[in-house]
KEMI-315685 format. One line per field, with one value per residue (C-alpha): residue number from 1; x, y, z. Coordinates in steps of 0.25 Angstrom, whole numbers, plus 5000, padded with zeros to 4 digits. Last residue first. Example, Ala and Ser with C-alpha at 12.3 -4.5 7.8 and 13.67 -1.06 7.14 Angstrom:
2
resi: c(2 / 1)
px: c(5055 / 5049)
py: c(4996 / 4982)
pz: c(5029 / 5031)
//
This chain:
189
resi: c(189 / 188 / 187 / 186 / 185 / 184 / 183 / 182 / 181 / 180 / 179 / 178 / 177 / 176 / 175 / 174 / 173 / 172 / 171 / 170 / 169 / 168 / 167 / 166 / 165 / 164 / 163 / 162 / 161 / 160 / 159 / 158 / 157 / 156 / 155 / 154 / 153 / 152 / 151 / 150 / 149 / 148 / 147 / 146 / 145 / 144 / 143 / 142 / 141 / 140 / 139 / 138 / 137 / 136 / 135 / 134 / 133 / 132 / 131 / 130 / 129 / 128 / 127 / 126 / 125 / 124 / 123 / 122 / 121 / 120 / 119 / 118 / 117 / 116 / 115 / 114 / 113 / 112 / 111 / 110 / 109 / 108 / 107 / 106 / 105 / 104 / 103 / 102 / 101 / 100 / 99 / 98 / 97 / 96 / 95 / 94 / 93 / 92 / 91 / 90 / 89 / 88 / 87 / 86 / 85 / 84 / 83 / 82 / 81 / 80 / 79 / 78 / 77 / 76 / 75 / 74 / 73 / 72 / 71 / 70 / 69 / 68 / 67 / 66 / 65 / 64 / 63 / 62 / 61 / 60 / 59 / 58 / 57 / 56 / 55 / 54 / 53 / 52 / 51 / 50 / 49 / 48 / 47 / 46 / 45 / 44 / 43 / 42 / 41 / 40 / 39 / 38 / 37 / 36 / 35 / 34 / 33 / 32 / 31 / 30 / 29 / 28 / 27 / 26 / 25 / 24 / 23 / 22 / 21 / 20 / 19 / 18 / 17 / 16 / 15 / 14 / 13 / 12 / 11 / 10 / 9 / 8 / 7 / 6 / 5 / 4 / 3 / 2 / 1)
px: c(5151 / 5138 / 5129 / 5134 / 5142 / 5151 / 5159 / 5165 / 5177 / 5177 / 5182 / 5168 / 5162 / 5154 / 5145 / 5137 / 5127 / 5127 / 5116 / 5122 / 5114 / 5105 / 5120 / 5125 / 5113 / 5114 / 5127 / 5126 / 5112 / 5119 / 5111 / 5121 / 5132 / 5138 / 5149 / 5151 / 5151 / 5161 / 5170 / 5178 / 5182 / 5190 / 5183 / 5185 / 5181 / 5175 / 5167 / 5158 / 5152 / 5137 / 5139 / 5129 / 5139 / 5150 / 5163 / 5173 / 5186 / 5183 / 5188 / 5197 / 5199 / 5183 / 5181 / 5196 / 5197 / 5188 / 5194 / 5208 / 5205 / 5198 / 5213 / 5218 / 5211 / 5212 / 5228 / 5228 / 5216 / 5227 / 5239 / 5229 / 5224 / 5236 / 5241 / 5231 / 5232 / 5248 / 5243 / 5236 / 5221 / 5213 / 5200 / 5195 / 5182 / 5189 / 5182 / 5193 / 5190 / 5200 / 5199 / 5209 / 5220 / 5231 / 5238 / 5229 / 5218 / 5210 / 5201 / 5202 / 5190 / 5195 / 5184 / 5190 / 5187 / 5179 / 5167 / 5157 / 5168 / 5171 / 5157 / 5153 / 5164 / 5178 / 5186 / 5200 / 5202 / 5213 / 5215 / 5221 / 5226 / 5229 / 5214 / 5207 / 5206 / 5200 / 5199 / 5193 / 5198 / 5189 / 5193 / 5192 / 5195 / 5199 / 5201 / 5211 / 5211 / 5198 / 5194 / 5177 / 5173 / 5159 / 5164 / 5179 / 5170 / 5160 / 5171 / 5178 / 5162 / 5163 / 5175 / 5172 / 5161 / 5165 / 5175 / 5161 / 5152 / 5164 / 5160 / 5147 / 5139 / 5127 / 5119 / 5130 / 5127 / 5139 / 5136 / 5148 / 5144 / 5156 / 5153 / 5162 / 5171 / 5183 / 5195 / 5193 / 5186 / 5199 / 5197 / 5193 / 5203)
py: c(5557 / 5563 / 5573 / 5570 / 5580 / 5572 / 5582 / 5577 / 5585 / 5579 / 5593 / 5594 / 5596 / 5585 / 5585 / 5576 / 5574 / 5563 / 5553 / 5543 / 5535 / 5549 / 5554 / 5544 / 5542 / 5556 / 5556 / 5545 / 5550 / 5564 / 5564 / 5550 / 5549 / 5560 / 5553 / 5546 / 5559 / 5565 / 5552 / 5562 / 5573 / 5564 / 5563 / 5571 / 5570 / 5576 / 5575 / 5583 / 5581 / 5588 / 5595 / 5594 / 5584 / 5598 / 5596 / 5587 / 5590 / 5599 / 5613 / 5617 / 5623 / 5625 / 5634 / 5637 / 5638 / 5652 / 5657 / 5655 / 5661 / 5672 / 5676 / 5675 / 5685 / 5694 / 5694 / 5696 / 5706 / 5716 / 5712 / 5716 / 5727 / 5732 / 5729 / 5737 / 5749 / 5749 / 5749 / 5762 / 5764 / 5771 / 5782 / 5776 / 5771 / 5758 / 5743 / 5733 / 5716 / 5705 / 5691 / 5677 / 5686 / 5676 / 5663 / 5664 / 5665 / 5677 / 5687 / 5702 / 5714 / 5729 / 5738 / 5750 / 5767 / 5762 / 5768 / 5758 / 5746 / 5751 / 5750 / 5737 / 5730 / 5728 / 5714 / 5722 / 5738 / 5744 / 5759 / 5770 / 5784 / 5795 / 5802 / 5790 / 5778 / 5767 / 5754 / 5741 / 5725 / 5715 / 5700 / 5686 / 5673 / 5662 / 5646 / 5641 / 5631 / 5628 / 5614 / 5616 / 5608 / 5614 / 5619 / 5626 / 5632 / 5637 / 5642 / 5651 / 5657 / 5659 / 5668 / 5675 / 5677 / 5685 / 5693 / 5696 / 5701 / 5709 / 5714 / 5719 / 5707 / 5700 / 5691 / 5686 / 5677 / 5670 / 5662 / 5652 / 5645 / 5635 / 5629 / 5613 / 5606 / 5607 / 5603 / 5604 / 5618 / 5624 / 5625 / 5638 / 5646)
pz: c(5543 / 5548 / 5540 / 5528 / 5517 / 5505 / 5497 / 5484 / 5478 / 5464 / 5457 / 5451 / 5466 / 5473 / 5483 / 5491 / 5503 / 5510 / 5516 / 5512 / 5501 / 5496 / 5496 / 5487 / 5480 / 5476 / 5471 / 5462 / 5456 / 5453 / 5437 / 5436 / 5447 / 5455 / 5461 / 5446 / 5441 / 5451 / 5447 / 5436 / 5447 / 5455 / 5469 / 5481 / 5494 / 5504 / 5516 / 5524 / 5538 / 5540 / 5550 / 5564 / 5570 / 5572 / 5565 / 5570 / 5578 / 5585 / 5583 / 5595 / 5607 / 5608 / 5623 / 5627 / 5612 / 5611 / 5624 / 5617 / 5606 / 5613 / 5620 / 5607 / 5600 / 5612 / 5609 / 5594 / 5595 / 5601 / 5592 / 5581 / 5587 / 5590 / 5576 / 5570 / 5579 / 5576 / 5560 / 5562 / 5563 / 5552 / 5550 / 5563 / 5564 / 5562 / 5560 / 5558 / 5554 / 5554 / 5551 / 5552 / 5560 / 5564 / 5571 / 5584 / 5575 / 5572 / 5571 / 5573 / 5573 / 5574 / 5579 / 5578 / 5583 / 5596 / 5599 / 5592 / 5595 / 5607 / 5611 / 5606 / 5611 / 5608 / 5610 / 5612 / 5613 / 5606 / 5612 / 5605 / 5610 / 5600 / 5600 / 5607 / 5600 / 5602 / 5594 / 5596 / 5594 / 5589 / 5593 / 5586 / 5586 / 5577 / 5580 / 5571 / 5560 / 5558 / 5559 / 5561 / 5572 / 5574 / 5587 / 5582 / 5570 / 5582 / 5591 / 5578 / 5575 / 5591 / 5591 / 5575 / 5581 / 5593 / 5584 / 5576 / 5588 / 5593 / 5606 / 5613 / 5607 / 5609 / 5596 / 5591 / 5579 / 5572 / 5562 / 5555 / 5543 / 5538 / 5526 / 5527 / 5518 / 5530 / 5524 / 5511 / 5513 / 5521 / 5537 / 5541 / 5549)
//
């Protein structure tokens, strides 16, 4: 859901710190990490969620349990974490204790974290519906461009003279590949 690097020239650092949890602590990060891109007006393409869905079973009986906490999780017989979109699965991560679990568990679960899935997704866009339309004031903007690949030495300039005074001048910072592609970063536009 990340927007492509020539659209969107910017390293993404997402932290998550959870510092109580008696539930999924990396569903609930994935929650908040998807709330903070939307915040810092980063374009992603859909907003992801996520949900872990436990497992008991009980000689032949079976029992899927939704948004596990900790004690189903250390007695329970799966920990079976899903994120995704409303169009798909973007990640998914399955803890057994079991020796296997058949296809109809699978698509149980699945089916399962489908429908709690969608009921956060519409809790997390109740609160941000969408990612703004700029990125946060604190980022430094970006531009690029791209320059044919015999002007690079007259960007560059003599020893990098050229280049400097340019960013001495503006207040910029500049880089340029070999392929020409120049990246301008400022602190406002």
């Amino acid at each position: 859901v990340i927007p492509d690097s020539e659209d969107f020239p910017y390293t993404i650092r997402i932290i998550s710190d959870i510092l109580e949890s008696n539930g999924s602590s990396s569903m609930a990060s994935v929650c908040g990490a998807t709330l903070g891109l939307m915040a810092a007006g980063v374009p992603i393409s859909n907003p992801v969620a996520g949900i872990s869905v436990g497992l008991v079973q009980e000689g032949d009986q079976t029992v899927l349990l939704t948004d596990i906490v900790g004690n189903e999780d250390h007695h329970g017989d799966m920990d079976f974490k899903i994120a995704g979109t409303p169009n798909g699965i973007t990640g998914i991560q399955l803890d057994l204790k079991l020796k296997g679990i058949s296809e109809e568990i699978i698509r149980a679960a699945v089916a399962q974290s489908r429908e709690a899935r969608m009921d956060i997704l519409r809790s997390m866009l109740a609160t941000i519906r969408q990612p703004k339309d700029d990125i946060s004031p604190f980022a430094p903007r970006l531009l690029r461009t791209q320059i044919p690949s015999e002007k690079i030495g007259l960007l560059v300039g003599p020893g990098g003279k050229t280049i400097r005074g340019i960013q001495e001048q503006t207040g910029t910072v500049i880089e340029v590949n070999d392929d020409g592609v120049v990246t301008v970063a400022s602190t406002s536009k």
